[in-house]
N, C-alpha and C positions, 0 to 999 in steps of 0.2 A: 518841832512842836506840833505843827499838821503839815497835811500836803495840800493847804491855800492857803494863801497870804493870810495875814493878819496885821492889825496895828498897835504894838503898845502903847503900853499908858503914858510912856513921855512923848510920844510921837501923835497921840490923838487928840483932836480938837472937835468943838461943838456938842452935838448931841453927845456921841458916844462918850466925851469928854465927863461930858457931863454923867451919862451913865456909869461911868467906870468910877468916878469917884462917888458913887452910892452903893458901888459892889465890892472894892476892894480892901485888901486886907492891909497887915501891918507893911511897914516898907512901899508901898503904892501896890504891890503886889497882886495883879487879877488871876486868878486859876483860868489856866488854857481852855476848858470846859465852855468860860465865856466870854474870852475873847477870840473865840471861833468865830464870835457873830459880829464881830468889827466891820467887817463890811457893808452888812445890814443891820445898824446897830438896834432898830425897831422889832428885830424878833429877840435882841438880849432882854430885852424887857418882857418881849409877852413869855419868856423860858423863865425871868426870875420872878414874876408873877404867879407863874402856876409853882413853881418848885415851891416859894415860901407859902403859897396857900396850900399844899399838900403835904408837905414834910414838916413847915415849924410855923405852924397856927395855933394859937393857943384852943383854938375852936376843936380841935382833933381831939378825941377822947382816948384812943387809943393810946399807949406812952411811946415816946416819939423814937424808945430806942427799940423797939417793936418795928418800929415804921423804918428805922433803919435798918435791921435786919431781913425785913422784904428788899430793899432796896438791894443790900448786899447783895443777897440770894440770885434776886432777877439778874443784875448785872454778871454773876459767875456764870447762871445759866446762859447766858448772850454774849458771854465771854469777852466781858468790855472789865479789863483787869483795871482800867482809868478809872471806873466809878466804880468799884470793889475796894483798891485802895486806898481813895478817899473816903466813902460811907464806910467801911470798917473800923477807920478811926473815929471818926463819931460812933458811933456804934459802941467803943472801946471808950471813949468818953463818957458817955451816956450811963451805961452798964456799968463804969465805975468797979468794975471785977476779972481782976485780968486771969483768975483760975476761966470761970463762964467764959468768956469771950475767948479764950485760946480754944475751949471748946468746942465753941458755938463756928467757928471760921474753920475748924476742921471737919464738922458734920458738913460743912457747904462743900467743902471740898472732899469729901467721902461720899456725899450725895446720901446722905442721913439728917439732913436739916429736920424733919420730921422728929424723929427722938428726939432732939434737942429740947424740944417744950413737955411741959407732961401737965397740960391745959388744954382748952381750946383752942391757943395761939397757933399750936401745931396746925390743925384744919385749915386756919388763915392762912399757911405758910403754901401748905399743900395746893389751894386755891392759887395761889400766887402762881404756881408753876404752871398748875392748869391754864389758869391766862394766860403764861408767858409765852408755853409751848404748844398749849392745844385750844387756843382761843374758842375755836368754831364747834368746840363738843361740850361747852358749857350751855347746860341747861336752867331753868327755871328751878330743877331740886336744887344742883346745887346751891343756889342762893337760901332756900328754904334750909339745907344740913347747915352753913354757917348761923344761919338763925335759932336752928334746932341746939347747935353747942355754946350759942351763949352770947354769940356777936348780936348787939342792933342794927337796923337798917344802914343808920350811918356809920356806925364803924363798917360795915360791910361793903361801902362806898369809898370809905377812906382807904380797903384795903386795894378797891379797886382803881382809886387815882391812883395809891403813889407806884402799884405795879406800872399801869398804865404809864405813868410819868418816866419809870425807870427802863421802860421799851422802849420810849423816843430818847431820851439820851442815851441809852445806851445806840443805837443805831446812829446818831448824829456822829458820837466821839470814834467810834468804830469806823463809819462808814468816810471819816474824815481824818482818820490817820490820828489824832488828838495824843499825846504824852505827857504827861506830871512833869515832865523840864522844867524846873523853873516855877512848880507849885510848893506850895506851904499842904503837906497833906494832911487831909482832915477837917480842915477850916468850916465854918457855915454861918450862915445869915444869923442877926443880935435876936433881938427879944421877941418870940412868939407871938408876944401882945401887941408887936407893933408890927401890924403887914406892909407898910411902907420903909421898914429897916431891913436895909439886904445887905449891909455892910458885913465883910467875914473876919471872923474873930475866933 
């Protein structure tokens, strides 16, 4: 599952106890993603904080399967196959179109994610990489050309947490060995509307 301990759900008591049954899915079932942080179960919380306030907030204007397909992207380019396999299938949920979506997962893996859009979306996509890969040459136009094709400030922000978000886990499950053992893939946190529902469904 990783290479450091962890505790499952039958075996956990108190906080994290308590954490894990606000995270997990059907059968008690936690995705290894987060019960990496069994140890410290205090940082499981501030990861499913930012995750559900960046990927499934009703507040995002962007459509959330947009927001997974960065997600995808970032994690192929950091080549963390753990959250590729899982946000693909959201993704694959989302998009509701399994012509699109066999497409859209071979452009990532051709390294033509670009074509894939024939919008603005594309630009966002493009920016995504740039963060992922050349953080430190993003300049001020850039932000100005996503504004210039169509993005507002805040979408422009939204594209730069959930990159942003998808660097740190993808480095966490990477850098900690993490495997879908024993995951439900795909799964994610209930209703949008409710930022305190991280239950996976």
């Amino acid at each position: 599952m990783s290479w450091i301990k962890t505790i499952g759900y039958e075996e956990a008591t108190g906080a994290l106890k308590r954490m894990y049954d606000r995270v997990k899915g059907p059968n008690n079932n936690v995705d290894n993603v987060l019960s990496i942080h069994s140890l410290r179960p205090h940082t499981l919380k501030g990861h499913m904080t930012l995750y559900k306030s960046v990927l499934h907030n009703t507040n995002n204007t962007l459509p959330k399967w947009y927001l997974e397909a960065i997600g995808v992207y970032v994690s192929y380019l950091n080549k963390c196959d753990y959250c590729v396999q899982h946000h693909m299938g959201g993704f694959v949920r989302l998009l509701d179109n399994e012509t699109r979506s066999t497409a859209f997962y071979e452009s990532v893996q051709n390294d033509t994610v670009h074509t894939f859009f024939d919008n603005h979306y594309k630009d966002g996509i493009v920016h995504a990489q740039k963060l992922t890969q050349a953080h430190h040459t993003i300049t001020k136009e850039d932000i100005e050309h996503l504004k210039n094709v169509g993005f507002s400030e805040g979408e422009i922000l939204e594209i730069n947490q959930v990159t942003s978000y998808f660097n740190y886990v993808n480095r966490m499950v990477v850098g900690l060995g993490v495997n879908t053992d024993g995951d439900i893939i795909g799964l994610s946190p209930g209703n949008s509307d409710e930022p305190d529902n991280w239950s996976h469904a």
